[in-house]
C-alpha positions in Angstrom: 14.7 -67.8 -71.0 18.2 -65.8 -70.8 20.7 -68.5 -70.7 22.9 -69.1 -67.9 22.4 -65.7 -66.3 20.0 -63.5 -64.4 19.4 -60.0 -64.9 19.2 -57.9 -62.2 17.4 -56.5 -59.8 13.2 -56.0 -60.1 12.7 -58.9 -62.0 14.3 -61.5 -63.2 13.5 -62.8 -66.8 15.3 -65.7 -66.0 12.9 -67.0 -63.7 9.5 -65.7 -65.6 9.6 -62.4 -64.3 9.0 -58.4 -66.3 11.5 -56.7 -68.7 12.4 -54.1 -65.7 15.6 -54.9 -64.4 18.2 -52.5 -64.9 16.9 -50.6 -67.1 14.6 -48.6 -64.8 14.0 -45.0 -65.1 15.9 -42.0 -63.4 12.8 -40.1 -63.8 8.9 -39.9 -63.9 8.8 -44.1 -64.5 9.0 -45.5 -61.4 12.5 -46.4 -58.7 15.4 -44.7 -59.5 18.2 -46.3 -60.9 20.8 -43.9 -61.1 23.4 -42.2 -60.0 22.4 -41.5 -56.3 23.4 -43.6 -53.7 21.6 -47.2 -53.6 19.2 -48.1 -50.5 21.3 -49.8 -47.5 21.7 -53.0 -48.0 19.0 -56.1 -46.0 20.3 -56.6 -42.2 20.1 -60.9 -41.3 17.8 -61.7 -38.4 18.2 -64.4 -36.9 16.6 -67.9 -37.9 17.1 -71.4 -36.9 15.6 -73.2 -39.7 18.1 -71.1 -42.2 20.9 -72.3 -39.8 20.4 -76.0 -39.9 19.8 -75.7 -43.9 23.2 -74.2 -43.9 25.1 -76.6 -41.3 23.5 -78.9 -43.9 24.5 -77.5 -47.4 28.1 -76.6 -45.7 28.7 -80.6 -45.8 27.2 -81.0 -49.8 29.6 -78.3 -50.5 32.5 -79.8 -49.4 31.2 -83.1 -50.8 31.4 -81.0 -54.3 35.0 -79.6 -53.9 34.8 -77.0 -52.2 37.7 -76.5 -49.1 36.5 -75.9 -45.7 38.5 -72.6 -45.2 36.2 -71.3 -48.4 33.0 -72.1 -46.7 33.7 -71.5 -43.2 34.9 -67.9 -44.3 32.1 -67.3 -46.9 29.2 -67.9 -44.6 30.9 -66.0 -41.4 28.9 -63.0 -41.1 26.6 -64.7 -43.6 22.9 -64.4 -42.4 19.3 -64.5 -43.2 17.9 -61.9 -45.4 13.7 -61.9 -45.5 13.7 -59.1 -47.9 15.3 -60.9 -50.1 12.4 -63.5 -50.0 10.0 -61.1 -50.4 11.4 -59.6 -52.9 11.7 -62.8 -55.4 7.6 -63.2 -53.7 6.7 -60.0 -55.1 8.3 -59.3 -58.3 6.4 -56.9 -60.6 3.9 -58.4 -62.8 3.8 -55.7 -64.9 5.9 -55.3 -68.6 6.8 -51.8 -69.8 5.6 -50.6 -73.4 8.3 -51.1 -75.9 8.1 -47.2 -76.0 8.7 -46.6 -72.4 11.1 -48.7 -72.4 13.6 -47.4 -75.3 12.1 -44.0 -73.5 14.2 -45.2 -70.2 17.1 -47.1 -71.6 17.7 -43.9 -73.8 17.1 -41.2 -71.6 18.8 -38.0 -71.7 20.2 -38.6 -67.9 21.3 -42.2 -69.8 22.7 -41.0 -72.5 24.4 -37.9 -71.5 26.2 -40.4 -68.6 26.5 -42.8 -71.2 29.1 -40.8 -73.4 30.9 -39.4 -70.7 32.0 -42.9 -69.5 32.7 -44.3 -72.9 34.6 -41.6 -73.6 36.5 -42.2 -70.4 37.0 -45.7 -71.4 37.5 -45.8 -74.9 41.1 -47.3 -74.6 39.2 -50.4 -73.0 36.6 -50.5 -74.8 38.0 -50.0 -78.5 40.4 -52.6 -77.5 37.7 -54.9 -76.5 36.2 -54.9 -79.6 39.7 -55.5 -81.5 39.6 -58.5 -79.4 36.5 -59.9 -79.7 34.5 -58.1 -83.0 32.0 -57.4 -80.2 30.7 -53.1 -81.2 32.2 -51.0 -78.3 29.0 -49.2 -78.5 27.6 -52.3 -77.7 29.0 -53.4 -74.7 28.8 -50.0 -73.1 24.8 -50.3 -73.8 24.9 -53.1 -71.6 26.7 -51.7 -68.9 24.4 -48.9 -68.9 21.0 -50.8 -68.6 22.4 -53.4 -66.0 23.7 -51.1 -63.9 23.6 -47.1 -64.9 27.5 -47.3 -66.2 28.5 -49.1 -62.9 26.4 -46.6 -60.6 24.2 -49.5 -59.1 26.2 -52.4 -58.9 23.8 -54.1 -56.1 24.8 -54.4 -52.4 23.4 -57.2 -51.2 25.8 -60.0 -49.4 25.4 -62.8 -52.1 26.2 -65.8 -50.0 23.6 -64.5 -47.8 21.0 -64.2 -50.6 21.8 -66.7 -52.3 21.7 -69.1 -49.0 18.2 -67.8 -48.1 17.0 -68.7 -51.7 17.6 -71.6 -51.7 16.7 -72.5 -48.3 13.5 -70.8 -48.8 13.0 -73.3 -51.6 11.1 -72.1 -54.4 13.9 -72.4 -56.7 15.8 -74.1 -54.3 17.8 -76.4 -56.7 18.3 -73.0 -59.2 19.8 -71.2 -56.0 21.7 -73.8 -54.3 23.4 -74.2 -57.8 24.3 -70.4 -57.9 25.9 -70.6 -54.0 28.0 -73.2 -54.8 29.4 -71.6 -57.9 29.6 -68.9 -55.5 31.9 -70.5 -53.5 34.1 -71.4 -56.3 34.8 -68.1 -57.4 35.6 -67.2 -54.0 38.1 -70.8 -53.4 39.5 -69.6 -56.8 40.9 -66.1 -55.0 38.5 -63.6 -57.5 37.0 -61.6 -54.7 36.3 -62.2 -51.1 33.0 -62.9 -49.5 32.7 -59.1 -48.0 33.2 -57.5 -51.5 30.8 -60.1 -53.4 28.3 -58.0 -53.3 25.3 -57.9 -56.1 21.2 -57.4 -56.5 19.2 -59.6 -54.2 18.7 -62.8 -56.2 22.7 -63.1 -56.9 23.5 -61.1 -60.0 27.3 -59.6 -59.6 29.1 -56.5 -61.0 29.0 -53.9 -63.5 27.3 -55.8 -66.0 25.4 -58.3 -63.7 27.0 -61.8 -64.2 25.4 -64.8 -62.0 27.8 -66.5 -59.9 27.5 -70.0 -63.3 27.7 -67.1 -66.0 31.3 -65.8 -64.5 32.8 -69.0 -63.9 32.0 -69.7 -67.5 32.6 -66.3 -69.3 34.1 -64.1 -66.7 37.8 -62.2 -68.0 40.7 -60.9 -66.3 41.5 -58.6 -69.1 43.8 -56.2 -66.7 45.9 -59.5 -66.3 46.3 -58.7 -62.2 45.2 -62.6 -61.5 41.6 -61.8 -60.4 38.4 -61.2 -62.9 37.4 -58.3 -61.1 34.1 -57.5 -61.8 33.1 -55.4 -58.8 35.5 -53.3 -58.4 35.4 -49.5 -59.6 37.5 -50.6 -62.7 35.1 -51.8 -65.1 37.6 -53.4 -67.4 37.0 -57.0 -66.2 33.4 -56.3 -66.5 33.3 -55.1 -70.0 35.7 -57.9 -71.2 33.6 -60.5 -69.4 30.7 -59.0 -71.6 32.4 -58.9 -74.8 33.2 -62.3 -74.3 29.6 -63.8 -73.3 28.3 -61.8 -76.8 31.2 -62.9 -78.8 30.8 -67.0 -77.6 26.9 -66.5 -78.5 27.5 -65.6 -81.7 28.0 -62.1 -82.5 29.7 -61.3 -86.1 32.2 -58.7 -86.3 31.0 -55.6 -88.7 27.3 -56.6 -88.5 25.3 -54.3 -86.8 22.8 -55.0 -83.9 19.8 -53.7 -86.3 18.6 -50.0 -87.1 15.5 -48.2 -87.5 13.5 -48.3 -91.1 11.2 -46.9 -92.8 8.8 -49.5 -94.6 6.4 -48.6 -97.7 2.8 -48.0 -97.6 1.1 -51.3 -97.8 3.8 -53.4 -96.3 2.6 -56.8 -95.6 2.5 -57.4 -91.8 2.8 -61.0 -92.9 7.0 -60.6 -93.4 7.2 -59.2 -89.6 9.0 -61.4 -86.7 11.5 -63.1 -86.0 12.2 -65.9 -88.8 11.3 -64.0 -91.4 14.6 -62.6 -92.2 15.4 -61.7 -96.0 18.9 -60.5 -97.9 19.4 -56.3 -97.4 19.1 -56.5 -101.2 15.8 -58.2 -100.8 14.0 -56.0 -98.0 15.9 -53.1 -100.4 13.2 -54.5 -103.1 10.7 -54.5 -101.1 10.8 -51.0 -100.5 12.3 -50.7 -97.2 14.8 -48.1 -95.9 17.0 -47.1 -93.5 15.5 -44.4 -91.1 19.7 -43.4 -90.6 21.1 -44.0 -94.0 23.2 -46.7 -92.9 22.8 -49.8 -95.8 20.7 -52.6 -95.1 21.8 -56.2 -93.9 20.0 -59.2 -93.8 17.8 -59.9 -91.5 14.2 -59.5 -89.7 12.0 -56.6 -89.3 10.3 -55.7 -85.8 7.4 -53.9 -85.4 6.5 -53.7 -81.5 4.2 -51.1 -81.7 2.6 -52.5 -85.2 3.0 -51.2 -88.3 1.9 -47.8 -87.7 4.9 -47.4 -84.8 8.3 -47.5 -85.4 10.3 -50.4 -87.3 13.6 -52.3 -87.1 15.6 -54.8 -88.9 17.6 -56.9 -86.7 20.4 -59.1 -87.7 21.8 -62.4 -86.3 23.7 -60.2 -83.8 20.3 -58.9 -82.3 20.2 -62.7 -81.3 23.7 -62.8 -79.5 21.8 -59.8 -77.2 19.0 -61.7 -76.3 21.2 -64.5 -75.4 22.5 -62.4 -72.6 18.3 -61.5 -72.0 16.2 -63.1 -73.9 13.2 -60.2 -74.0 13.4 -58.0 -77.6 12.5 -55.1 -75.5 15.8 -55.8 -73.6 17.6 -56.2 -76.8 15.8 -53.3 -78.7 17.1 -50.8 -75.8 20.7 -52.1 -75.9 20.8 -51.7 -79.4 19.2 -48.2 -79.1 21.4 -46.9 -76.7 24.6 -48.5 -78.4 23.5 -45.8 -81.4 23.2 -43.0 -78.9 26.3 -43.6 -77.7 27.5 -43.6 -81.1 26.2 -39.9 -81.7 23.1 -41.0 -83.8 19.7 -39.7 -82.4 16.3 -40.2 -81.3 14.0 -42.5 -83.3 12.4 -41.2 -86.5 9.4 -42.5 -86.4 6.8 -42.0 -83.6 5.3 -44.1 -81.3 1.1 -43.8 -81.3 -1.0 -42.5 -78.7 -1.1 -45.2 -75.2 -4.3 -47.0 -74.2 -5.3 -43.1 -72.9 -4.8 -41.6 -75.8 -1.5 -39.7 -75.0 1.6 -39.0 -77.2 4.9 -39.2 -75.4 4.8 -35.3 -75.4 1.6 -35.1 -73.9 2.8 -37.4 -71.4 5.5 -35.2 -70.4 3.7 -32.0 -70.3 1.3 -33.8 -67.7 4.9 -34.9 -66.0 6.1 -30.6 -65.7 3.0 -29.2 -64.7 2.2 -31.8 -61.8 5.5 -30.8 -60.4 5.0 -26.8 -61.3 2.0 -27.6 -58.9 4.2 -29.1 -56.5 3.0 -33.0 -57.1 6.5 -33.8 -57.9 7.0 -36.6 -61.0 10.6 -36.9 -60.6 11.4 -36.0 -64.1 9.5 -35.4 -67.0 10.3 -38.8 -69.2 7.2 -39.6 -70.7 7.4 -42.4 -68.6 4.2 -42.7 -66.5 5.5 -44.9 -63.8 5.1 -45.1 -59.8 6.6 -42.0 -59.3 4.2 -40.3 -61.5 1.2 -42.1 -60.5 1.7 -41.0 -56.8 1.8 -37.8 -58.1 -1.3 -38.2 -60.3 -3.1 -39.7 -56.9 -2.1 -36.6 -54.8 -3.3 -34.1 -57.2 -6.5 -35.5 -57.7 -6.8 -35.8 -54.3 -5.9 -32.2 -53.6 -8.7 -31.0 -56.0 -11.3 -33.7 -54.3 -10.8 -36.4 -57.3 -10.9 -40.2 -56.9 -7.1 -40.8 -56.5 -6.8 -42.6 -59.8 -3.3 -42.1 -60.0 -4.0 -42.6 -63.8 -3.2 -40.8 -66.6 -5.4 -39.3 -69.0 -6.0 -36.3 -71.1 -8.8 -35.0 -69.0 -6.3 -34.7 -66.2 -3.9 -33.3 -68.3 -6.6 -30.1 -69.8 -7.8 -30.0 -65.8 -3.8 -29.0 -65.6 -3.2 -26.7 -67.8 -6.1 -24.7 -66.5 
């Protein structure tokens, strides 16, 4: 479980959802998350049993210090939002590959947007990571999986969310919770309720804090009186970041992890978490760094099994999960956080999927469905909706059952 905070937007890991979340591909894998303009935002309709919940709540809010003037002008214009219930109904159920998913939270499109906005804010970042020992890289990998480098910052009303969560019930008590932190940050004079904006189930900003995560971690780093973290100035943001990874423990001048390269015969016995070992341990054990960076201490990861790539991670791999608690998650920060740092792709390879394809199979499929004019959106590697749709029109076109699935007979049918 992440603690204290959601991720954002597809599904939340928090509440036993998928990886997914921000870190959603700009191409071929499925909804874009990137720099085009997001989707309009859910309109209220009308509903009587939402209104009595909140002419309810309005009276335990007040009951828990919250002033009248803050909830009377936090739920005007406030409303009921059904997609946002069917959205938390209908979470994907799916979990990405570790391989497509270091594929999308290092894509090229990623990456490429990555550096530009570091390099933009480096004074902030640099500075962050004076202050807090947290790796500047590190903090801009997080920006850039929850929300493309501040590109998809969610606009959903979040006292109107929020309200309909927990009226709806589900996670009533989670949600209710959430609202009336809400509020506080509001009564406090941080935003107002037309610019708290976020992703449907409540998760805020450049770098996706729930409403109890902020009050707890959230910085006002450009010292104006207000933790701004929705802004277009990320500096709030980032700070607020640096400080949730530096209060769960991360150690300055440790990296996250790195790629390695283990011996033949390795003993799959000394993988996982809890395993860890000295650098000068794993050194006698034959492993290496894939980068040439020296060893720390820690554990080696093997997602993909022996025969795929390998990391060690160190204690401040942990502080990452703390913010999500899925190693995919962490492995992509950490991945990007090198990219951004100018190293580059992994060194080692990822097998063939459950069809048999390589990544650069995959992406060959992905050029020539759209050279046909069955459009991929990119050509990733990633064999997401996008691609399936494309998959299912093709096969269609040539009188096919419309799999929509990948597979190297499609792929030879294409290259004919």
């Amino acid at each position: 479980m992440i603690s204290r905070r959601i991720f954002t937007t597809t599904a939340l890991v928090a509440l036993g959802g998928a990886i997914a979340s921000a870190c959603v591909p700009s191409g071929g894998g499925g909804r874009v998350l990137g720099p085009s303009g997001e989707a309009p935002p859910p309109r209220p309709v009308p509903d009587a049993g939402w209104d009595a919940w909140v002419a309810a709540y309005k009276d335990r809010a007040a009951g828990r210090g919250v002033s009248r003037a803050t909830i009377d002008a936090a739920f005007r214009g406030a409303g009921f939002l059904p997609e946002v219930i069917d959205k938390d109904r209908n979470q994907t159920e799916f979990k990405r590959t570790t391989e497509d998913y270091l594929n999308i939270a290092a894509s090229d499109e990623r990456v490429s947007m990555g550096r530009s906005k570091y390099a933009a804010h480096a004074g902030v970042l640099n500075a962050l990571q004076s202050r807090y020992g947290v790796d500047a890289q590190v903090i801009a990998a997080v920006w850039g999986l929850e929300s493309f480098f501040g590109t998809r910052r969610g606009n959903v009303p979040v006292i109107s969310a929020l309200s309909t969560l927990a009226y709806e019930g589900r996670r009533g008590e989670f949600f209710e919770g959430q609202l009336t932190a809400a509020l506080r940050i509001l009564q406090r004079g941080d935003t107002t309720a037309d610019r708290m904006t976020g992703s449907w189930a409540g998760a805020m900003g450049h770098t996706q804090f729930i409403p109890t995560s902020y009050l707890e971690f959230a910085v006002d780093y450009t010292g104006d009186g207000r933790r701004d973290i929705w802004g277009e100035d990320p500096s709030d943001a980032l700070a607020s970041t640096a400080a949730y990874l530096s209060r769960s423990g991360w150690q300055a001048g440790v990296p996250w992890g790195m790629e390695v390269m283990l011996p033949a015969g390795f003993s799959g016995g000394l993988v996982g978490r809890g395993k860890g070992k000295s650098a000068a341990e794993w050194s006698g054990l034959g492993v290496r760094s894939a980068t040439g960076q020296a060893l720390a201490a820690g554990s080696i990861l093997t997602p993909a099994g022996l025969g795929g790539p390998a990391f060690l991670v160190t204690r401040n791999f942990a502080a990452i999960l703390r913010y999500n608690n899925a190693e995919n998650y962490a492995l992509g920060v950490g991945h990007l956080s090198d990219r951004l740092a100018g190293r580059g792709p992994l060194k080692a390879a990822f097998g063939p999927d459950k069809a048999g394809m390589t990544k650069a199979d995959r992406q060959e499929m992905q050029r020539l469905l759209t050279a046909n004019g069955f459009d991929t959106g990119g050509s990733d590697g990633v064999s997401g909706a996008k691609t399936k749709a494309a998959i299912g029109a093709f096969q269609a076109s040539r009188g096919l059952a419309a799999t929509g699935e990948p597979s190297l007979d499609l792929l030879v049918l294409l290259r004919r």
